[in-house]
TORKOL-703992 format. One record per residue: y, z, x of N, C-alpha, C in turn. Coordinates in pm, whole numbers, plus 50000, padded with zeros to 5 digits. Example, Ala and Ser with C-alpha at 12.3 -4.5 7.8 and 13.67 -1.06 7.14 Angstrom:
2
494315078051319495505078051230496705078051320 497755070851285498945071451367500035078751290 
//
This chain:
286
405764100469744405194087969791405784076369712 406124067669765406954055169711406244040669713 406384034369650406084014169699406644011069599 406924002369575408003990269470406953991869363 408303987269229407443984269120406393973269116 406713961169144405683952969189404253955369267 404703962869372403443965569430402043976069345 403243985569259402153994369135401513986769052 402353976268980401373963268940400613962368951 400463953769116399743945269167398313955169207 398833968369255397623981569239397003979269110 397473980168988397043982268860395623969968850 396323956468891395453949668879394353950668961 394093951369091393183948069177392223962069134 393083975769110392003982969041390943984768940 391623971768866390863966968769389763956768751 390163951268936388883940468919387253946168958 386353936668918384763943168931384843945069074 383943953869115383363955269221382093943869245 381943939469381381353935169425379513934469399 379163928469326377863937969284376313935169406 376783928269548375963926569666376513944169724 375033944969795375243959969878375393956470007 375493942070077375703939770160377043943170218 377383949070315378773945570370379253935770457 380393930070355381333922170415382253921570540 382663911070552383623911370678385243903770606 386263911570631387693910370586388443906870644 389143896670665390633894870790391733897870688 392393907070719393363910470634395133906370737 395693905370673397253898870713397873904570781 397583919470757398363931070893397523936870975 397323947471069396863954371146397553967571075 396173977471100396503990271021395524000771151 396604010671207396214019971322396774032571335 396434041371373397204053771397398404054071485 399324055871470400234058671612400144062771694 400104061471818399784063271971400874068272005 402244060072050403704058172103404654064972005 405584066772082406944072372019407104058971911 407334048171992407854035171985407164034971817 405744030971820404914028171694405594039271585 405494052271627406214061871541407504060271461 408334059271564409774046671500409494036671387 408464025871429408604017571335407984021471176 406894032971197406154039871059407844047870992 408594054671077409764060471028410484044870981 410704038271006411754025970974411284021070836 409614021770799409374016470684409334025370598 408944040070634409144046270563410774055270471 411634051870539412994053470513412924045770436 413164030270453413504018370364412654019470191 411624023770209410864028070127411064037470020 411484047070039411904059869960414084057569944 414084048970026415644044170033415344036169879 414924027569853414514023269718414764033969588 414074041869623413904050769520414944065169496 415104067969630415824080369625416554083469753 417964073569758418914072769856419354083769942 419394094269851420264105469900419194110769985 417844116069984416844118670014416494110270156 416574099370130416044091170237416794093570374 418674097170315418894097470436418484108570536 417534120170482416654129370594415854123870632 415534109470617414344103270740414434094770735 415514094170850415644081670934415514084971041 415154098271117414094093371234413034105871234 412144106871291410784114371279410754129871220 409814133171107410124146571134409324159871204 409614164271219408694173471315407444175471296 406714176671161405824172171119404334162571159 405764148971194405104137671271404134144571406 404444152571437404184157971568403064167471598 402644174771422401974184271441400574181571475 399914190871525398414194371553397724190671399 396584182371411395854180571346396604171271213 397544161371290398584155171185398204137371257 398184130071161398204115871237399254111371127 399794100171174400964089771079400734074871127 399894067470989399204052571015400314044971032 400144033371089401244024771064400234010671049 400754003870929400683989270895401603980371003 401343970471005402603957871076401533949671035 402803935471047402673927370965401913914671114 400953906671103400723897771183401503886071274 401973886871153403073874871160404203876771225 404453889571239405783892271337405683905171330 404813916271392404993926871397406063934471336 406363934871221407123941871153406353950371114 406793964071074406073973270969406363969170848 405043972970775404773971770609404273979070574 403873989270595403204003170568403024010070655 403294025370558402704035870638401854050870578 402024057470588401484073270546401204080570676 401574092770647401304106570707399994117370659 398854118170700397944123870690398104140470756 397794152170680397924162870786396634168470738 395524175570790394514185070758395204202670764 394314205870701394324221070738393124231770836 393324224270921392324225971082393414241971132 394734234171112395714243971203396814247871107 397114249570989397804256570927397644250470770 398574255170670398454251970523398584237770510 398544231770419399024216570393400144220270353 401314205570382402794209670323402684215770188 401984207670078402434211869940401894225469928 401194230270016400754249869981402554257669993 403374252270005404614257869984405094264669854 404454253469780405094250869640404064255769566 402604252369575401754255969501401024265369549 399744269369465398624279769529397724273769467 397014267169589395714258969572394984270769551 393594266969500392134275169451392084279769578 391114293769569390844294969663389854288269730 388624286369644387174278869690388064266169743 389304262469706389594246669806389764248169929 390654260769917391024264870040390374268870153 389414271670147388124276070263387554264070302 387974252170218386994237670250387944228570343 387714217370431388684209770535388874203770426 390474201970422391064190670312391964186070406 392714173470318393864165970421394524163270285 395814162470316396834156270235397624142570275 397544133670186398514121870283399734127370161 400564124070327402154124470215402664109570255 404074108570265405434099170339404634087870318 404024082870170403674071270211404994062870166 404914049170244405724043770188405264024770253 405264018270139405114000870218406243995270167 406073981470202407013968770215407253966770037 408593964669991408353955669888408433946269858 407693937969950407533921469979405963919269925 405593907769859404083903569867403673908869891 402383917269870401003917369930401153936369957 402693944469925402583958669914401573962969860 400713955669731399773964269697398163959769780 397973949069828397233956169979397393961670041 398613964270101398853973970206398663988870175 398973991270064398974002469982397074005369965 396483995769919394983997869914394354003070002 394433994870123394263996070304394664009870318 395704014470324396084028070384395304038970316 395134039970180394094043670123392894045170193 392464033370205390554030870224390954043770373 391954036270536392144042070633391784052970623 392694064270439393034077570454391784081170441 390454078070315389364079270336388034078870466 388434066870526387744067970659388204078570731 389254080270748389704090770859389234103770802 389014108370686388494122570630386994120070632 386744108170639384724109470691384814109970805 385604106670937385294103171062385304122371112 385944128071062386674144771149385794151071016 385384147870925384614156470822385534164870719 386574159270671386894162070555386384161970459 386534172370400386034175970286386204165470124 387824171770183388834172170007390064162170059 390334149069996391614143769990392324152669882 393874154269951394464161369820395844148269857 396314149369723397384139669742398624144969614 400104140969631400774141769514401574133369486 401504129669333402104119569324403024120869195 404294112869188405174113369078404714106068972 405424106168857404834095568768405694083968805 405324071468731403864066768740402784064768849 403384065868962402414065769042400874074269049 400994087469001400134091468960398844088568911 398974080968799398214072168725397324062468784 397994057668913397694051469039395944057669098 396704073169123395824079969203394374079069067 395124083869012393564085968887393524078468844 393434062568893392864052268871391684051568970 391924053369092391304058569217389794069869207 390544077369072389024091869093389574103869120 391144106069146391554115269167391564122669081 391494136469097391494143568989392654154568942 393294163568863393804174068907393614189168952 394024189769064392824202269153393434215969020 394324218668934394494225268853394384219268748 393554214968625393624207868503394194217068439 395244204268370396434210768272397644219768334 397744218868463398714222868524399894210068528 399974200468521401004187168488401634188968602 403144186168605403514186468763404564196768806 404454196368932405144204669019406194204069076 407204207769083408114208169178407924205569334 408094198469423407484203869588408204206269706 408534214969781409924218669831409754205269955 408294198169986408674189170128409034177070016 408844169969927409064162269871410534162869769 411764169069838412794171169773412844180469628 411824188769598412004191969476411554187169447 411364172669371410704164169281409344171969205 409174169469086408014170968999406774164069057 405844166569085404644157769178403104166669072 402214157269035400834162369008399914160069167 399524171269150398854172969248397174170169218 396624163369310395394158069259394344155869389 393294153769405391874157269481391404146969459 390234146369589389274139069574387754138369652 386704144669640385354145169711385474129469763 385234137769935385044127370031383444126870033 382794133570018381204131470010380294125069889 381434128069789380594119669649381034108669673 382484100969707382694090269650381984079269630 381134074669708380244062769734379084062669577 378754076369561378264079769408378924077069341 379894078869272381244080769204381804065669180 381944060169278382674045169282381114040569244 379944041469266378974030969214378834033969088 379044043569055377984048068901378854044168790 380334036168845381004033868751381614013568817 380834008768871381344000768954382973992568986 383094007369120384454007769090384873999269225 386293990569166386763981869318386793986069423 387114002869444387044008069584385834007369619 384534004969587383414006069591383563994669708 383483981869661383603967369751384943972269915 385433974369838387113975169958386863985770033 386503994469970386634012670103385274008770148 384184005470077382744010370150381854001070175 381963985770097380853978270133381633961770183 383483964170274383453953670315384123962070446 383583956870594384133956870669385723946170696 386683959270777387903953970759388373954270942 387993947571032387883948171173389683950071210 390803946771105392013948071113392433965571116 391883972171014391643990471035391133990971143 391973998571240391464006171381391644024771403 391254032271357391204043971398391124052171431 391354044471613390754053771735391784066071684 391034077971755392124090071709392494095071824 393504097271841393964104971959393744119671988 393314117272129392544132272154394204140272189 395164141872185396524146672180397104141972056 398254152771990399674149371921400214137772034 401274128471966402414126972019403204139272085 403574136772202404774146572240405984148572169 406074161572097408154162872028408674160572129 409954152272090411214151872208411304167072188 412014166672356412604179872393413514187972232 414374183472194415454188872108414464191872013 413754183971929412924189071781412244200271849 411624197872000410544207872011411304222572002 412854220572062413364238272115413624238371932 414254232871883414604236271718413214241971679 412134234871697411244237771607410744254871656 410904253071801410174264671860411134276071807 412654278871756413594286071723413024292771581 412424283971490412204285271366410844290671319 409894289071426408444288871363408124296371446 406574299571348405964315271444404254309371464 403714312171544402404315371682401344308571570 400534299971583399464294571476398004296071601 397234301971549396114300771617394584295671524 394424284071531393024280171399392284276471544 391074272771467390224260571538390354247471587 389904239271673390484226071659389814215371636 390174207471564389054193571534388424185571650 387464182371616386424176771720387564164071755 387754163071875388304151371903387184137871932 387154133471865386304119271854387294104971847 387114098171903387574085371937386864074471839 386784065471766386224057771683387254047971617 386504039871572386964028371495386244025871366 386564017471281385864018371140384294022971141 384514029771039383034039471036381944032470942 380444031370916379694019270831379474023170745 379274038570777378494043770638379264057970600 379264058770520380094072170418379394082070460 378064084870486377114094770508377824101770651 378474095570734378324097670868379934108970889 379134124570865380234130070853380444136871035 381084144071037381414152171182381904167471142 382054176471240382674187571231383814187571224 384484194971092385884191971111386584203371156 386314218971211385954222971265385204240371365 385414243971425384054252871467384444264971338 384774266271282384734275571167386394278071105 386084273770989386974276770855387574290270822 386464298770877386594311970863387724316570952 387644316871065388804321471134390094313271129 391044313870999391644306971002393434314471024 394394305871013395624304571087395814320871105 396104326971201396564338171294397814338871281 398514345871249399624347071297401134341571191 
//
């Protein structure tokens, strides 16, 4: 996961400011629009920022995504896209996947607990924003999104990985490490790279962020942001023909459960979980 040095900054700081100490919720106009991808088209532009993004950091790498990866496509997978108001450009993005219908990418590399593993978790990976002004909102936002979207389908467990320093980022956040004292990992979807892998209770947080009055407290839970839209699509995007026959050449038969398809937009209250879905137990086949 990538954003400019500036924008880790500008994270550093806003993590640091008080929380809001009214329980009222607010109302936010924020500078971009932040939504799931619908269209091929929208998909493109989350790939365009996300290239440029990790192009920053790790050239050689980047040039494997410059256009979608199959991934983008899967069951029980969404990929947000930021754009900018002012001229529909993209400025952020991330890739969210659950484990409804198969492992999370980083179960490649690692061997999560088991007790995690029986629970709905999601991983955001491919994040990547603008490094212009205001990356570390955008970066916040996609956040709060990744949280709403694991209360809206009933996630459990955010799992996330991050390099250093970014890391530091996350467990500024509450993240934790789902192995303490395991430090970092290698991860075969993230090029190799060393990554700590780290968690986060989608059901405590609202405890958690108060009992320590934490900024996500104000931003994820007690200000409405009418710019976050997260209707979810009751379908994947369609793979083009070519990824689909490649992919179909390479991979073998997945049979899980499937997530409640629910349609929604920003959610009010943290409490308001859903089935994520008809049983955990019968999981990937095949």
């Amino acid at each position: 996961m990538f954003q400019s040095n500036s924008a880790l900054v500008e994270s550093k700081r806003m993590l640091s400011k008080p929380a809001a100490k009214s329980w009222e919720r607010n109302e936010e106009s924020l500078p971009f629009t932040l939504k799931i991808v619908r269209t091929q088209a929208e998909l493109d532009k989350a790939v365009l920022i996300r290239q440029a993004a990790y192009d920053r950091h790790l050239p050689d790498f980047a040039k494997s995504l410059v256009k979608p990866e199959a991934a983008d496509y899967d069951k029980g997978t969404v990929v947000l896209l930021a754009e900018s108001k002012e001229d529909g450009s993209p400025v952020g993005t991330m890739r969210i996947q659950t484990n409804a219908y198969k492992p999370l990418c980083l179960e490649q590399s690692i061997n999560l607990p088991q007790w995690l593993k029986e629970l709905p978790m999601a991983e955001a990976t491919r994040l990547g924003v603008t490094n212009q002004v205001g990356g570390r909102l955008v970066t916040t936002a996609l956040f709060k999104a990744f949280y709403m979207y694991c209360q809206q389908i009933g996630v459990e467990w955010m799992v996330i990985a991050g390099r250093a320093p970014v890391d530091r980022m996350y467990q500024r956040m509450l993240f934790e490490d789902v192995v303490p004292g395991q430090g970092f990992v290698p991860l075969a979807h993230a090029n190799n790279l060393p990554h700590r892998v780290m968690s986060f209770n989608v059901k405590t947080a609202f405890e958690r962020w108060s009992a320590v009055n934490h900024p996500l407290l104000n931003f994820a839970a007690l200000t409405h942001h009418p710019d976050i839209s997260l209707d979810i699509p009751r379908k994947p995007l369609p793979m083009p023909i070519e990824m689909a026959l490649m992919a179909a050449a390479t991979s073998t038969l997945v049979i899980a459960p499937a997530i409640l398809p629910i349609q929604t937009s920003e959610t009010a209250s943290n409490a308001n979980y859903y089935n994520f879905s008809s049983s955990l137990g019968s999981k990937y086949a095949g």
